[in-house]
Z-matrix of the N, CA and C atoms (Angstrom, degrees):
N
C 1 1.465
C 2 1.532 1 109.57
N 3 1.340 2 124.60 1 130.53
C 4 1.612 3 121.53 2 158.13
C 5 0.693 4 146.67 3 -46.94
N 6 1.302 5 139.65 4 150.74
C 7 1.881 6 112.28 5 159.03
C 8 1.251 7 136.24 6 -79.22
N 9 1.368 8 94.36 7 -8.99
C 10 1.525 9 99.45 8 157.89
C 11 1.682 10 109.41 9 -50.20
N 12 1.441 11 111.33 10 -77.60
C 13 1.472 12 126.21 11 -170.81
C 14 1.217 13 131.07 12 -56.53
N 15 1.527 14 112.88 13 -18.52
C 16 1.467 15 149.19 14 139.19
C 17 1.685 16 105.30 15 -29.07
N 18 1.649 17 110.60 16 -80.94
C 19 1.328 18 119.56 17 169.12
C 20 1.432 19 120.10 18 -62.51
N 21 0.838 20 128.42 19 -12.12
C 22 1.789 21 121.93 20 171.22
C 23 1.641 22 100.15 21 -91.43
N 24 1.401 23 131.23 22 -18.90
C 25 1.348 24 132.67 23 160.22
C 26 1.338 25 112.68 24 -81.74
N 27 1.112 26 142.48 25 8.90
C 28 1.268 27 118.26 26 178.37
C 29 1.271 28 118.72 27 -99.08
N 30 1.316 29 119.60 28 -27.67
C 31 1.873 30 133.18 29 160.28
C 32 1.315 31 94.21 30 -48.96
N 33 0.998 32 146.67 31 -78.57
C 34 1.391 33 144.71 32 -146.26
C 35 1.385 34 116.79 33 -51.22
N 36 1.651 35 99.63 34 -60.71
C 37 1.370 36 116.27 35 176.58
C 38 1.485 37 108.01 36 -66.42
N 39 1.241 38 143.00 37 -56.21
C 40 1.266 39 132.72 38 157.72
C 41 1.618 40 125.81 39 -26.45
N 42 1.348 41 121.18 40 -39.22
C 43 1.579 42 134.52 41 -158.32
C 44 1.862 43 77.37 42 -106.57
N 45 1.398 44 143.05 43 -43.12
C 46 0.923 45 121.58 44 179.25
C 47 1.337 46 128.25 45 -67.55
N 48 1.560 47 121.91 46 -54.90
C 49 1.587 48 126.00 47 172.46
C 50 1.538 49 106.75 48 -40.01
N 51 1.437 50 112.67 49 -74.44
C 52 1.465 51 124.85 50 170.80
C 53 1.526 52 127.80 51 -20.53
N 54 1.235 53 124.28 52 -48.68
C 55 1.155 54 140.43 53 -153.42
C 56 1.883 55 79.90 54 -101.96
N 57 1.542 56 117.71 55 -51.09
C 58 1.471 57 103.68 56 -170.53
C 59 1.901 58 116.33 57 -52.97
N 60 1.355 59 85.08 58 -53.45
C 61 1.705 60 104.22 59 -169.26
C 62 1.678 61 115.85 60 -47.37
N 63 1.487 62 90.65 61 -59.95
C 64 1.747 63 102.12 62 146.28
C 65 1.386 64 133.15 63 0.77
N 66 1.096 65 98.99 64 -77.59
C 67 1.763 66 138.50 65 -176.06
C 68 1.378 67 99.46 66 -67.34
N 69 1.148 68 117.94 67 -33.92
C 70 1.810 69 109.40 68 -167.80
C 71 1.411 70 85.33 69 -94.12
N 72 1.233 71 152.85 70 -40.35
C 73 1.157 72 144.95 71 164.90
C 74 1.440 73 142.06 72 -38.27
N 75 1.393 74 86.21 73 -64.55
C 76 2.089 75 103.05 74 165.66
C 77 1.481 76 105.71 75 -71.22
N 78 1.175 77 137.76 76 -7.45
C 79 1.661 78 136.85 77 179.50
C 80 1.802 79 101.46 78 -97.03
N 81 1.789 80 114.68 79 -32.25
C 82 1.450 81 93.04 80 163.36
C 83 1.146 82 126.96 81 -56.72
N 84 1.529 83 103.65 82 -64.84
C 85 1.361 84 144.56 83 155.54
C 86 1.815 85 108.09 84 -4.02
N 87 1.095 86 97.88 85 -56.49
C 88 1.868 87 89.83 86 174.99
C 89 1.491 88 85.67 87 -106.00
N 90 1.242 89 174.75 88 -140.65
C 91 1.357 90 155.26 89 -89.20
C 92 1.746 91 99.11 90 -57.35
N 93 1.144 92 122.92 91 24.97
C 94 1.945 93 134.61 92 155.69
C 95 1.351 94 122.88 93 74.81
N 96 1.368 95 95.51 94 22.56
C 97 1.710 96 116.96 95 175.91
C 98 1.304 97 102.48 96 -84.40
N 99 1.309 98 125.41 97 103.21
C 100 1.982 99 109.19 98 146.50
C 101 1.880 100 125.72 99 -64.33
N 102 0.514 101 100.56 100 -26.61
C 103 1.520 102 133.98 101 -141.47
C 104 2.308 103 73.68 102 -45.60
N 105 1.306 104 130.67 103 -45.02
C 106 1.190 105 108.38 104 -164.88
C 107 1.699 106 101.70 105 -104.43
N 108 1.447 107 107.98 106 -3.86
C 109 1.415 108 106.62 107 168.25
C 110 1.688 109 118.26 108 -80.38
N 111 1.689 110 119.85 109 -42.78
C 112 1.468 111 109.14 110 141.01
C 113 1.423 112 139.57 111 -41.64
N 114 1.421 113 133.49 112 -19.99
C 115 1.342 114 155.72 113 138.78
C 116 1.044 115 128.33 114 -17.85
N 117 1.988 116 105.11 115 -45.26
C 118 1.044 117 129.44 116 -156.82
C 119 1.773 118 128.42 117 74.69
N 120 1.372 119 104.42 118 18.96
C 121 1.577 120 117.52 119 -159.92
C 122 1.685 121 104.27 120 -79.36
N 123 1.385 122 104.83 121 -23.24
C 124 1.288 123 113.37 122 -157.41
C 125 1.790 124 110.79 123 -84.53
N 126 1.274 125 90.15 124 71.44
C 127 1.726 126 92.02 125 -169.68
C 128 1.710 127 108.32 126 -176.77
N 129 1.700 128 100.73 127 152.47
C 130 1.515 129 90.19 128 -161.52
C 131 1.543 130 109.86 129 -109.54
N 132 1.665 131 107.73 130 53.91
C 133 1.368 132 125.43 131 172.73
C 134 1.283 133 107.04 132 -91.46
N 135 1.289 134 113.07 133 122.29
C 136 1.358 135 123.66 134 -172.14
C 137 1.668 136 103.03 135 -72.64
N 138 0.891 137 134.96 136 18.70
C 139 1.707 138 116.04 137 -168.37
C 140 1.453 139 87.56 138 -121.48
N 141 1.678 140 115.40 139 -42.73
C 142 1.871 141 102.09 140 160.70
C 143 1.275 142 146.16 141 -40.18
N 144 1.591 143 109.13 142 -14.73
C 145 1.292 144 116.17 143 -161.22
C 146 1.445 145 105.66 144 -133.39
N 147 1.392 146 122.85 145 -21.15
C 148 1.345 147 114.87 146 -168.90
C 149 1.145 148 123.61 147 -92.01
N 150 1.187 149 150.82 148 131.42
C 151 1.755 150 151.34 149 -167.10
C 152 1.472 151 93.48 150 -94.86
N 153 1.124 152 120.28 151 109.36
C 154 1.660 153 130.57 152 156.72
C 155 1.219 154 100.25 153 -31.04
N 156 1.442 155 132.38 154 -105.48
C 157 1.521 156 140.84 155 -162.99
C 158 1.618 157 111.49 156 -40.07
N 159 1.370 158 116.94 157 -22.46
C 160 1.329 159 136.92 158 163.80
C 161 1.915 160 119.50 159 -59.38
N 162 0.928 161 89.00 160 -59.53
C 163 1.426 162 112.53 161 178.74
C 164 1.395 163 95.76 162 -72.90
N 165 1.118 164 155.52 163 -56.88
C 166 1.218 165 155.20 164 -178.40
C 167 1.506 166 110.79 165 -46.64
N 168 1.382 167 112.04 166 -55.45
C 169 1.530 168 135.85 167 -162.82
C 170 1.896 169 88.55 168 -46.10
N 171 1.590 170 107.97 169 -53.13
C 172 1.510 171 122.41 170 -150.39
C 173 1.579 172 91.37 171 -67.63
N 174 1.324 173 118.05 172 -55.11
C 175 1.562 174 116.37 173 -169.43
C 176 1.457 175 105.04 174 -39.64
N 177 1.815 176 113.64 175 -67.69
C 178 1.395 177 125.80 176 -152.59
C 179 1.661 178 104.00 177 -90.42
N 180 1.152 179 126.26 178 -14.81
C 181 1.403 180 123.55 179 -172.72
C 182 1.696 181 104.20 180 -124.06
N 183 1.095 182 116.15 181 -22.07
C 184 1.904 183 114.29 182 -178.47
C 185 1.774 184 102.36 183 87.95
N 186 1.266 185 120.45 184 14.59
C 187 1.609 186 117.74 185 171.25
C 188 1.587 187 106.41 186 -151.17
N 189 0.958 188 118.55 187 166.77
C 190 1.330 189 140.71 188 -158.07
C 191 1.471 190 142.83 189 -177.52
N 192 1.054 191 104.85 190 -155.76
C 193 1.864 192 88.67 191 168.30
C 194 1.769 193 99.26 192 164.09
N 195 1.225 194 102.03 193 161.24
C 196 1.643 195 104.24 194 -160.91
C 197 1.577 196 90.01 195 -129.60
N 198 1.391 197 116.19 196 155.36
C 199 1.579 198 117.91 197 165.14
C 200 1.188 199 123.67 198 -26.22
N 201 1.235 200 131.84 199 141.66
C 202 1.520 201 121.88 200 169.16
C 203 1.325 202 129.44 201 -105.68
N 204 1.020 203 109.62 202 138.65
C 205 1.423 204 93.67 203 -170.28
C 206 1.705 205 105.91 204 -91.45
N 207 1.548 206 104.82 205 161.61
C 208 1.497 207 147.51 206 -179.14
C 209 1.320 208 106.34 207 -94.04
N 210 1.580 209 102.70 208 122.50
C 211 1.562 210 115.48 209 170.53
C 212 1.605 211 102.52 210 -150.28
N 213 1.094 212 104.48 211 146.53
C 214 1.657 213 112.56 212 -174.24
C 215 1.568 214 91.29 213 -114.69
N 216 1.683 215 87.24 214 127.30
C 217 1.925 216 102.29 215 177.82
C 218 1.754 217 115.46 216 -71.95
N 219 1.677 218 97.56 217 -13.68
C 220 1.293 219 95.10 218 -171.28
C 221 1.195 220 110.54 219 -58.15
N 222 1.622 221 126.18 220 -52.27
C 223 1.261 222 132.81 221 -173.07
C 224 1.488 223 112.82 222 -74.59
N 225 0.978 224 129.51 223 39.77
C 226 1.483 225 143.15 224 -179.86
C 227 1.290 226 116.87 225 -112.70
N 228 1.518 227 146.16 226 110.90
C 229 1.296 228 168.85 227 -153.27
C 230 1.682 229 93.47 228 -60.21
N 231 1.558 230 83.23 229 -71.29
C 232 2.041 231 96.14 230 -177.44
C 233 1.105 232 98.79 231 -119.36
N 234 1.502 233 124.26 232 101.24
C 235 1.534 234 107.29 233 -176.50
C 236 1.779 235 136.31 234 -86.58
N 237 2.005 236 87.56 235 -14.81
C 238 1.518 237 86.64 236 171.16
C 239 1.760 238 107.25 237 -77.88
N 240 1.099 239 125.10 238 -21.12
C 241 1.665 240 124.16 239 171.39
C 242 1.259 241 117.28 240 -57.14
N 243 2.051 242 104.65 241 -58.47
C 244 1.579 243 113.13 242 -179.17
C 245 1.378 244 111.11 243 -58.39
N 246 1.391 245 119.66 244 -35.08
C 247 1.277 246 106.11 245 -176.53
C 248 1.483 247 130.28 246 -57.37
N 249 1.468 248 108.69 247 -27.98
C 250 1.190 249 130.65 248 -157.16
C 251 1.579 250 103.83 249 -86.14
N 252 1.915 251 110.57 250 -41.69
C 253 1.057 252 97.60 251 169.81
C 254 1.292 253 136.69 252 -76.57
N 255 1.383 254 114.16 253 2.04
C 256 1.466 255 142.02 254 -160.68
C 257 1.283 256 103.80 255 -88.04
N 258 1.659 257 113.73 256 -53.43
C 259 1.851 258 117.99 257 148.25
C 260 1.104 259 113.30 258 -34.81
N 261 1.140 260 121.48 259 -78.08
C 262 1.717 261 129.23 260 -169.69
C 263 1.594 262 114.21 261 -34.41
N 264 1.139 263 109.46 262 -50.40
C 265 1.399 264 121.84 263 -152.86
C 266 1.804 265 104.84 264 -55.00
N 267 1.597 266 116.64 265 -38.72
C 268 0.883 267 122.52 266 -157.81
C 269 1.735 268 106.13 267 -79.26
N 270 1.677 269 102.00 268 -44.03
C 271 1.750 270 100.80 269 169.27
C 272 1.440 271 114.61 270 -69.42
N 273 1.517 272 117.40 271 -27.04
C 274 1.369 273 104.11 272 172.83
C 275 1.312 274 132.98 273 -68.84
N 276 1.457 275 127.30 274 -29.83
C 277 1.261 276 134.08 275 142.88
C 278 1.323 277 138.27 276 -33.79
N 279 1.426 278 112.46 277 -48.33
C 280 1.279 279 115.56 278 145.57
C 281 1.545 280 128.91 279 -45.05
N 282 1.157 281 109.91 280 -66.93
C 283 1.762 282 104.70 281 151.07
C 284 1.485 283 138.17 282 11.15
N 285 1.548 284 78.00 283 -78.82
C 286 1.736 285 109.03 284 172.11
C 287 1.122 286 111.82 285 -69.29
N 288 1.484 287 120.26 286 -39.92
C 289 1.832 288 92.79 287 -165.79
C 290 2.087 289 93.07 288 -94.47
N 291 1.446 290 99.84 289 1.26
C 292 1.687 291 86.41 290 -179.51
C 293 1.705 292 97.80 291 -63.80
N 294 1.533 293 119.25 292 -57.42
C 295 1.024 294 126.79 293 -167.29
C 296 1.917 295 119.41 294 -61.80
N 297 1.385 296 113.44 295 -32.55
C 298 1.421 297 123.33 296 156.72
C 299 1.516 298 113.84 297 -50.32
N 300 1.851 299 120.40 298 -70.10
C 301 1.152 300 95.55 299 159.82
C 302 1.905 301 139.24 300 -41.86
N 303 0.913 302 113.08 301 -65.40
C 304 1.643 303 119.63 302 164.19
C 305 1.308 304 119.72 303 -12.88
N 306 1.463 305 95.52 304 -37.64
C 307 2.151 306 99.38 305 -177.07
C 308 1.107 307 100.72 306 -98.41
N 309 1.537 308 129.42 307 -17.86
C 310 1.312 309 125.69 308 -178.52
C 311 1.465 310 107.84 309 -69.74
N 312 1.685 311 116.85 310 -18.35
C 313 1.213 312 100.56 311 -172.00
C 314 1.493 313 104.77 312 -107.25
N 315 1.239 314 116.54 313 3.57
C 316 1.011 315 114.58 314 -171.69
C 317 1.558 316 100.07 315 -100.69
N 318 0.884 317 130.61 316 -7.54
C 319 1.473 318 140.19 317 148.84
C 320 1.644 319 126.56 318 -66.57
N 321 0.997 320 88.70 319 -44.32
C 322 1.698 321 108.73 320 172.16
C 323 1.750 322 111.58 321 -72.20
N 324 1.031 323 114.44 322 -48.80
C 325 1.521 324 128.95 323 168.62
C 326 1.750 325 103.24 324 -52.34
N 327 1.427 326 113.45 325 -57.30
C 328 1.972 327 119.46 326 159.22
C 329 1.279 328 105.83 327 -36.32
N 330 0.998 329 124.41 328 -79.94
C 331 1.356 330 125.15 329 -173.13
C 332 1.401 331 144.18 330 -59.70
N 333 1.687 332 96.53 331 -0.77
C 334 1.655 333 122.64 332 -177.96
C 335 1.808 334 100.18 333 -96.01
N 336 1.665 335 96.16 334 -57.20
C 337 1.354 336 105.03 335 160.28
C 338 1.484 337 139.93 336 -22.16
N 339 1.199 338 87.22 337 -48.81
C 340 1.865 339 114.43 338 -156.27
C 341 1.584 340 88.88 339 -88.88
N 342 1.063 341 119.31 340 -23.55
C 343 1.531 342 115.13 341 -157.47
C 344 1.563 343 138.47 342 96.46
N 345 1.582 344 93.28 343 1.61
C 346 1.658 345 95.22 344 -170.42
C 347 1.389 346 105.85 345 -87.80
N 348 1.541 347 122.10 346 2.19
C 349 1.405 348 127.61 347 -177.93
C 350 1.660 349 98.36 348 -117.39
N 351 1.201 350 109.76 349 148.06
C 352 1.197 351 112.33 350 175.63
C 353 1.698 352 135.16 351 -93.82
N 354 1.654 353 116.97 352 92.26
C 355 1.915 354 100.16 353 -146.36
C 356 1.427 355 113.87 354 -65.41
N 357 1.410 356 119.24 355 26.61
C 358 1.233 357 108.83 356 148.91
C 359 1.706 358 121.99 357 -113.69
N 360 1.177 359 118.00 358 8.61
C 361 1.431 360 144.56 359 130.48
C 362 1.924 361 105.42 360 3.10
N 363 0.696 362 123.56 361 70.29
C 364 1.966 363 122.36 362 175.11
C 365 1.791 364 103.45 363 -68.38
N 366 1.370 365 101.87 364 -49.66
C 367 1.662 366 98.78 365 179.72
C 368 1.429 367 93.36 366 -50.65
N 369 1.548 368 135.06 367 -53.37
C 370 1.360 369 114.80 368 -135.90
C 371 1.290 370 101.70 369 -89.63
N 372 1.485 371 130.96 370 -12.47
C 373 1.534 372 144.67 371 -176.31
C 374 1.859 373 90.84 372 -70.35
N 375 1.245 374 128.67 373 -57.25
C 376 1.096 375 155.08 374 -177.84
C 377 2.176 376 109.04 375 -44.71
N 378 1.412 377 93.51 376 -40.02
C 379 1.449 378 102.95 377 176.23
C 380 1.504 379 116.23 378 -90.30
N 381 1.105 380 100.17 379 -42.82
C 382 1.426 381 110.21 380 -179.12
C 383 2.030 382 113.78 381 -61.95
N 384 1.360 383 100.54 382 -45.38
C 385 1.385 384 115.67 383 148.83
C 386 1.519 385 125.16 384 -42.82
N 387 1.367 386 110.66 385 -50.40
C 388 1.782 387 112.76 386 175.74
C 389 1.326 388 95.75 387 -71.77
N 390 1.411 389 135.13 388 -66.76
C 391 1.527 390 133.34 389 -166.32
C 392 1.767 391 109.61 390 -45.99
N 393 1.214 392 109.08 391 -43.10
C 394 1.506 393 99.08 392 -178.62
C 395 1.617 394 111.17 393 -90.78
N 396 1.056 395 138.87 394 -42.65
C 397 1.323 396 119.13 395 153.81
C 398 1.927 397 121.07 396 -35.94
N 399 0.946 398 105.53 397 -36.16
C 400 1.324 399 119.57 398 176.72
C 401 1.499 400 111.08 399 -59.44
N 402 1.451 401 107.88 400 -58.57
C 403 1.698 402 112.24 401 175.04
C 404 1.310 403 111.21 402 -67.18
N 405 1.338 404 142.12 403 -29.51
C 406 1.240 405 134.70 404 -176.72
C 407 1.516 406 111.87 405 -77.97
N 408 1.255 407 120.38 406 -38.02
C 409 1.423 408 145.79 407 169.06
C 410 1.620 409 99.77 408 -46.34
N 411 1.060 410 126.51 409 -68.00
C 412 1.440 411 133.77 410 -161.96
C 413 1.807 412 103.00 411 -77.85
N 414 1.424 413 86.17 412 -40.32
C 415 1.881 414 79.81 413 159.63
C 416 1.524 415 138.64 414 -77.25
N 417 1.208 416 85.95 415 -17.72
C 418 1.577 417 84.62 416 166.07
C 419 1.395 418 137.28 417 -102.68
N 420 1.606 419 98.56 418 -5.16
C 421 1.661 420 116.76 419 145.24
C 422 1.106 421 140.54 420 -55.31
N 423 1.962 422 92.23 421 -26.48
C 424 1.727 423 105.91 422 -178.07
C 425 1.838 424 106.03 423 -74.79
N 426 1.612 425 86.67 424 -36.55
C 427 1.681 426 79.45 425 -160.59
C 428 1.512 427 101.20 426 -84.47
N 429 1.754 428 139.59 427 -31.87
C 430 0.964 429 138.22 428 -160.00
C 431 1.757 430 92.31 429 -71.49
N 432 1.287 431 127.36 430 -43.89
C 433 1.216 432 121.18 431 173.40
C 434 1.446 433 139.18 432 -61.12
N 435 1.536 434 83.24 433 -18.78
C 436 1.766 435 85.60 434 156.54
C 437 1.258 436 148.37 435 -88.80
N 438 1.468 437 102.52 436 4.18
C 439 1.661 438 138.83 437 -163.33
C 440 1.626 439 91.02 438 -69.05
N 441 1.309 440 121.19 439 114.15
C 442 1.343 441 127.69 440 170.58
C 443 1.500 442 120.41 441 -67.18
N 444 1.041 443 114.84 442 55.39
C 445 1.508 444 142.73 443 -171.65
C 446 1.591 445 115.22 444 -128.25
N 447 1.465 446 123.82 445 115.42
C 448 1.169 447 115.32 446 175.85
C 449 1.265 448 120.33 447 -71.55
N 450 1.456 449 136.59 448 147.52
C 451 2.015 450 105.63 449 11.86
C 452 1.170 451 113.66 450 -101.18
N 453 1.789 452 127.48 451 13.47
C 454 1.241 453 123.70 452 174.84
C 455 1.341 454 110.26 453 -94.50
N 456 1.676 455 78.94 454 156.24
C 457 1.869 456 110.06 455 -149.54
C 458 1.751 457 118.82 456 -48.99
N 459 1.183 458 104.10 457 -19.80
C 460 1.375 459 110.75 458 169.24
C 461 1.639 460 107.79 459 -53.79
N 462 1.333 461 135.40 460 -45.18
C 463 1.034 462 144.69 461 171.25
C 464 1.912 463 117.01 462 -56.90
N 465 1.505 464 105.17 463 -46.59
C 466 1.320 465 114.32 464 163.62
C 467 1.588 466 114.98 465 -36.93
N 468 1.459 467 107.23 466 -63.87
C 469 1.361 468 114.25 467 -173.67
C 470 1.462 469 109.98 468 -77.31
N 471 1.395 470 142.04 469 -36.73
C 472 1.656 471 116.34 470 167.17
C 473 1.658 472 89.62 471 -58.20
N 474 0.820 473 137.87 472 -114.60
C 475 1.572 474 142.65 473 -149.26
C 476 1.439 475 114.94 474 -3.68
N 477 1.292 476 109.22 475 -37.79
C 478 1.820 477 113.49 476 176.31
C 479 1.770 478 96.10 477 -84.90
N 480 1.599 479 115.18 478 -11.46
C 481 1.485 480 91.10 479 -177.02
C 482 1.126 481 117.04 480 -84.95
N 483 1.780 482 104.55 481 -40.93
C 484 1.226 483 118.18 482 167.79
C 485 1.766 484 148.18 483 -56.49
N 486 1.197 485 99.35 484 -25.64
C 487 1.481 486 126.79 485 -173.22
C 488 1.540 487 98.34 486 50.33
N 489 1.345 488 130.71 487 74.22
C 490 1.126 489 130.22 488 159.71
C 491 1.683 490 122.74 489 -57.18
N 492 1.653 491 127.48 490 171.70
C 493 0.997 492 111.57 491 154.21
C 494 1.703 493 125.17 492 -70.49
N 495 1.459 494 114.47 493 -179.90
C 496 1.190 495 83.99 494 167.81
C 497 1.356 496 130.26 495 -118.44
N 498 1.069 497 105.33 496 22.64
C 499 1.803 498 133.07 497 149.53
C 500 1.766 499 110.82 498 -46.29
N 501 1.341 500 109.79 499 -69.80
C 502 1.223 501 134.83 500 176.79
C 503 1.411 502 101.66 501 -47.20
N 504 1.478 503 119.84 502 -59.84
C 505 1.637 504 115.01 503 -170.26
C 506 1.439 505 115.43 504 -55.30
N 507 1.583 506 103.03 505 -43.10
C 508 1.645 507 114.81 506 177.09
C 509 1.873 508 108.91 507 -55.11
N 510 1.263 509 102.04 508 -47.58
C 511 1.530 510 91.99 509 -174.24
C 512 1.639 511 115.88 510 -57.54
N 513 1.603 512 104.28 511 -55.68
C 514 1.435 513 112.22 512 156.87
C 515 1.314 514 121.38 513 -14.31
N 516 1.495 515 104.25 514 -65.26
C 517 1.678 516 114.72 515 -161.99
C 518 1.318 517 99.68 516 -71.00
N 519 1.780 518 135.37 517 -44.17
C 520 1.326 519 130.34 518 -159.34
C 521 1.739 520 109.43 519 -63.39
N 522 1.758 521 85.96 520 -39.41
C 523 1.783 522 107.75 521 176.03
C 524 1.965 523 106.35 522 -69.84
N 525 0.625 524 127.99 523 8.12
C 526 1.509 525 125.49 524 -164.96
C 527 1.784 526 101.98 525 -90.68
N 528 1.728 527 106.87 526 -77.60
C 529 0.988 528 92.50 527 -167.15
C 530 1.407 529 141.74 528 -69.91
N 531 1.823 530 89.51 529 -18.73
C 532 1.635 531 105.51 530 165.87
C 533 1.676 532 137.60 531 -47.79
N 534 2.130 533 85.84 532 -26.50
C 535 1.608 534 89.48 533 -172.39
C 536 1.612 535 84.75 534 -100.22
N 537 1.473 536 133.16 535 2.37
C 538 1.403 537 101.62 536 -175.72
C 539 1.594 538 109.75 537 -89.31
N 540 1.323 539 92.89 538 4.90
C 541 1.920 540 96.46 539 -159.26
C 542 1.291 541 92.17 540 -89.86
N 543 1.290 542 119.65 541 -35.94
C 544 1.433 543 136.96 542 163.14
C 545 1.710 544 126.08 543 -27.64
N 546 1.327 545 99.15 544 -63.54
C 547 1.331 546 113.51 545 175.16
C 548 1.149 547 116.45 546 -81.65
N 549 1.021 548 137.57 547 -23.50
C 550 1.366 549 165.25 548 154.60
C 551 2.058 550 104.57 549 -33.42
N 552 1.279 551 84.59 550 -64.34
C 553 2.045 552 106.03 551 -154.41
C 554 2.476 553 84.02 552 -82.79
N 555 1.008 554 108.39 553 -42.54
C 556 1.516 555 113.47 554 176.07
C 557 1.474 556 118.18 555 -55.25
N 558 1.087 557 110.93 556 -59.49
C 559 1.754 558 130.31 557 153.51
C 560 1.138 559 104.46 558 -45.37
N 561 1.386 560 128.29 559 -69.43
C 562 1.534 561 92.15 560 -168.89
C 563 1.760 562 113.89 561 -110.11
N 564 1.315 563 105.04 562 39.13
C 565 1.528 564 91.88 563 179.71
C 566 1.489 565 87.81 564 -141.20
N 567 1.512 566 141.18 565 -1.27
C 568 1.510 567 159.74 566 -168.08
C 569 1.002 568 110.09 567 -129.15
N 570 1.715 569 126.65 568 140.60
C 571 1.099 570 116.69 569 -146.94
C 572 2.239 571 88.64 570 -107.30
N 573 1.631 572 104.16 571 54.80
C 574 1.528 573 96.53 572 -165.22
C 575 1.429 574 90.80 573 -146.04
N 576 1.129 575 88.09 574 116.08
C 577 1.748 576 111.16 575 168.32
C 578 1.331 577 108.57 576 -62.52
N 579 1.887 578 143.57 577 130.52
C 580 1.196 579 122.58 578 152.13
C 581 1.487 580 101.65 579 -121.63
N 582 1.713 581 135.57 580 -9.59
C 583 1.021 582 116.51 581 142.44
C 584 1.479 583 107.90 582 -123.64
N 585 1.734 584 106.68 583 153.07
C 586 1.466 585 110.18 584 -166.75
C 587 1.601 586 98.41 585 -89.88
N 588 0.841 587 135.62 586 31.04
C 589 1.838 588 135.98 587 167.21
C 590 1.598 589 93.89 588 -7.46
N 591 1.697 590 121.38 589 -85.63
C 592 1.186 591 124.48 590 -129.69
C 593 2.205 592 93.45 591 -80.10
N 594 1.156 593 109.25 592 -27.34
C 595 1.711 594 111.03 593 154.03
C 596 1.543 595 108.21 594 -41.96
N 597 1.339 596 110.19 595 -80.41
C 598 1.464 597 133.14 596 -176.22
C 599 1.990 598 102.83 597 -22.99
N 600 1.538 599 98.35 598 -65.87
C 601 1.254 600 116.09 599 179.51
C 602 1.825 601 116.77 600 -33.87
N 603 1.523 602 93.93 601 -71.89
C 604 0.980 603 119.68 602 178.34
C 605 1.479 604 128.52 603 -46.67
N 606 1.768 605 110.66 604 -33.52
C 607 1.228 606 113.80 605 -179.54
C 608 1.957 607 101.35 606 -93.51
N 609 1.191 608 118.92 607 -12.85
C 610 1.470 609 126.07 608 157.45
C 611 1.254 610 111.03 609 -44.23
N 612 1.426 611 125.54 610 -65.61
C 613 0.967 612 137.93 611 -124.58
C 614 1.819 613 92.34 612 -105.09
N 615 1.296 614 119.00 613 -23.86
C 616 1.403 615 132.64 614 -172.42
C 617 1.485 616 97.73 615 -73.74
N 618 1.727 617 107.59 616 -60.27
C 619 1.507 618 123.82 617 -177.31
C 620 1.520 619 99.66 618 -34.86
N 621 1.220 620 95.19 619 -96.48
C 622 1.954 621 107.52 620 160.46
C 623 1.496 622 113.03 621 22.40
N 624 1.985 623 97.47 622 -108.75
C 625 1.077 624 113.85 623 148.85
C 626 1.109 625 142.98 624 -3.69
N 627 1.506 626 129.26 625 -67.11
C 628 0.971 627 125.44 626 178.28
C 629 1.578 628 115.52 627 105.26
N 630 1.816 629 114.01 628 12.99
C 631 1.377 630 110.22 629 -158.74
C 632 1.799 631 91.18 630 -144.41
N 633 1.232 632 116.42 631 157.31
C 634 1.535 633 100.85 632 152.89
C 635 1.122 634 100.67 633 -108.61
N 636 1.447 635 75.88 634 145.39
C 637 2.388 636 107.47 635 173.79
C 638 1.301 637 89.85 636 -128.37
N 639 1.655 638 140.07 637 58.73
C 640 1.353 639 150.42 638 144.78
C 641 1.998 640 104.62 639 -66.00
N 642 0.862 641 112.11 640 -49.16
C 643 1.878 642 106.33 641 165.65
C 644 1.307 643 112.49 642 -81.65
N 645 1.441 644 123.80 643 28.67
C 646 1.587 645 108.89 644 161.10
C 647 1.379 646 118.95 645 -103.69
């Protein structure tokens, strides 16, 4: 990877962790949890939320992981529900700002068109570059986070769907991260897809858009 492409990823991934962690916070937070707003979690300062060695992992390896936030089930109304939405909240956010970016560029793309941008414009080649790295980024947070694989949140929510024992969850969980590192290190060091994320992404981001990026 460059450093160019390096730096057109780093908004994204920044505006993505941030914006996720967030979300799992303000969703305790009104389902009557303090527990990550005393923390101080509840805010969209990136230095609260981001794990250095985390953030690193994503640049040089394509995975990562950001602080997690803390919520106590006790104070939870319905807690196998709240919990579940408390998972959710964080890939669904991503979602949203994948698809916010997406129109941003598709607005921006209007306005290059139209003439109000100038196509010899380098800043604006430069933005348009951050915005779509940005949308693919946030999309592929949505879906990698939903991977029913511990400890991401996709896993959170079967477990609150299921009501497992909690014998069973532990084995799950011990087995989780071992096989995610797994699929993880195969994908990108094996020439064998077992989930298509960066497809997935891509055809998001096309829908969106409005274009295919199937040859990118």
């Amino acid at each position: 990877m460059s450093w160019q492409t390096t730096l057109y990823l780093l908004p994204g991934i920044l505006l993505g962790l941030t914006v996720h962690e967030y979300s799992h916070a303000f969703c305790a937070w009104k389902l009557g949890d303090n527990t990550a707003r005393d923390l101080g979690r509840l805010t969209l300062n990136p230095i609260k939320h981001i794990d250095i060695i985390g953030f690193i992992f994503i640049i040089i390896a394509g995975f990562g992981w950001a602080k997690p936030v803390q919520f106590n089930p006790a104070n939870l109304k319905r807690p196998r529900l709240d919990k579940a939405l408390i998972a959710a909240a964080g890939p669904l956010s991503n979602f949203v700002l994948g698809i916010i970016l997406v129109f941003s560029m598709r607005g921006f793309t209007f306005l290059f068109y139209n003439g109000y941008i100038s196509p010899d414009s380098v800043a604006a080649e430069h933005v348009y570059y951050i915005l779509f790295y940005g949308a693919t980024i946030n999309f592929g947070l949505f879906i990698f986070n939903l991977l029913p694989i511990p400890p991401l949140d996709g896993s959170h929510i079967v477990f609150s769907t299921l009501n497992l024992k909690p014998e069973i969850e532990n084995i799950i969980r011990n087995v989780g991260m071992p096989l995610l590192l797994v699929i993880i290190l195969v994908q990108k060091y094996v020439d064998v897809t077992i989930i298509p994320i960066g497809k997935i992404v891509m055809s998001l981001t096309s829908f969106f858009l409005g274009l295919d990026l199937s040859a990118i």
